[in-house]
Each structure stands twice: as C-alpha cells, then as structure tokens.
TORSETI-808664 format. One line per field, with one value per residue (C-alpha): residue number from 0; x, y, z. Coordinates in steps of 0.2 Angstrom, whole numbers. Example, Ala and Ser with C-alpha at 12.3 -4.5 7.8 and 13.67 -1.06 7.14 Angstrom:
BEGIN
k	c(0, 1);
east	c(62, 68);
north	c(-22, -5);
up	c(39, 36);
//
This chain:
BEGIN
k	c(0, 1, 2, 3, 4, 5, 6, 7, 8, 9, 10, 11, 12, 13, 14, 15, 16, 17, 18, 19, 20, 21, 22, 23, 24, 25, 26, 27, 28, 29, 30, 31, 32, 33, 34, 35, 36, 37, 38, 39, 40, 41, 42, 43, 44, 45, 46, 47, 48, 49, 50, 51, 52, 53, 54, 55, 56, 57, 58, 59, 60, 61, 62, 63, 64, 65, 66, 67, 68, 69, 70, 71, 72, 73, 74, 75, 76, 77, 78, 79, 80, 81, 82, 83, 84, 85, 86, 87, 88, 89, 90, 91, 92, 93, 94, 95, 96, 97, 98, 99, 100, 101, 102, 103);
east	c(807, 809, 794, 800, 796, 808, 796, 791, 791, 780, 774, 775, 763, 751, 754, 754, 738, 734, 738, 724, 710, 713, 713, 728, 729, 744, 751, 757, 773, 788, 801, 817, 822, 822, 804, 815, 802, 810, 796, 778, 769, 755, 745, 730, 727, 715, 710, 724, 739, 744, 752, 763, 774, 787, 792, 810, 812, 806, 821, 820, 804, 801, 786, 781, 767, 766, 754, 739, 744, 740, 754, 766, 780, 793, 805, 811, 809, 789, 784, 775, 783, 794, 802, 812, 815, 807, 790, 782, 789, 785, 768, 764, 770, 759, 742, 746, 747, 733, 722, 733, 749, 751, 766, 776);
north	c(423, 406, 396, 386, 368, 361, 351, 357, 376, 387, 392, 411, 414, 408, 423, 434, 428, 435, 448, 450, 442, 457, 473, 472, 477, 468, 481, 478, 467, 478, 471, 474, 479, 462, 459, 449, 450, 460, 463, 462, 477, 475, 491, 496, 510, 517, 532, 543, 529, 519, 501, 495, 477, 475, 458, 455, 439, 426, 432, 450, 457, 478, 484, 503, 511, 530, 545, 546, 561, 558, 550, 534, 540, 528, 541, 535, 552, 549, 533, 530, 511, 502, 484, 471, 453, 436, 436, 426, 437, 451, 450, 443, 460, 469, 461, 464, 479, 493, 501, 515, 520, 536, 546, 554);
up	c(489, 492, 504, 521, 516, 532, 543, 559, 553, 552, 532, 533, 517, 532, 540, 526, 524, 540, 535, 522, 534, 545, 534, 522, 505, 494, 481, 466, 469, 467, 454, 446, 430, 423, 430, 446, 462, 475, 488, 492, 502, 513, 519, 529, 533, 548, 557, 555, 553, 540, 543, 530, 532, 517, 515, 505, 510, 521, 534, 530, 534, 539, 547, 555, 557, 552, 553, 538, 527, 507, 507, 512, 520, 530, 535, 554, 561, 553, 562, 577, 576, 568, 570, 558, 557, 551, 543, 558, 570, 560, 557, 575, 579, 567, 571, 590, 588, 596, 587, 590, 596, 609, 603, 619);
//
C-alpha cells in the first residue's frame, strides 16, 4: 500500500491514526502467502456493534458496522451500515458516525 506524497493531499496514514485516537484496535495485518501485505483491519467494538474499516489500499477502503455476537461477521444481510471508497472519505465516515444506528 503505497503512501500519497503528491503535494497538497491529504496523508491518509493521518487518518488511520484517527482511527486509533478514537477507539480502534489494528489486527494483525493480513498477508499473503508470500508474507505480501494485503490489508490492515481496524476494530472497535461498543455496546452491542462492532465497527470494522478494512483498508486494501489507499483508494480501496471498506467500512460497515455490524451487530455484537462473539463474533465478526460482514455478511451484507448482517450490517447495520456499510460504505466504500477512499481512506479519507472512508474514515471521515466512520468517526461521524452515532453512537448507534437504528435498524428499520
């Protein structure tokens, strides 16, 4: 996952970092068979949802937040919310987000 150096953008590993300063846990990096990196996952979990943002690149970014039951589960019939796209626009998203989401 290559980092934006172009000038006048904005360094998404600053928003990742956000991510930590409000609540997020980074797990183990996933990788490939050949030890490649192919994403970083960020979790936190509260009161009975879980938030997770999966980074696989700078440009492809997936977030969702699901219900709190042992375990993580992404399935789209499962989430409460779910979005895609850039890390910045991503994780602006993410920390905008309520406390919790009313399912209709």
């Amino acid at each position: 996952m290559p980092s934006s150096e172009r000038v006048g953008e904005p360094d998404p590993s600053m928003w990742l970092r956000q991510l930590v300063l409000r609540g997020f846990q980074l797990m183990p990096p996933v990788r490939d068979g050949t030890g490649e990196l192919e994403a970083l996952i960020y979790v936190r979990p509260h009161g009975d949802v879980i938030d997770i943002v999966e980074v696989l690149a700078e440009d492809h970014v997936r977030a969702a937040r699901v219900p709190r039951r042992g375990e993580i589960r992404t399935d789209d019939n499962e989430a409460c919310w779910r979005t895609t796209g850039t890390v910045v626009d991503v994780v602006d998203q993410v920390l905008s987000l309520p406390k919790s989401l009313i399912r209709a």
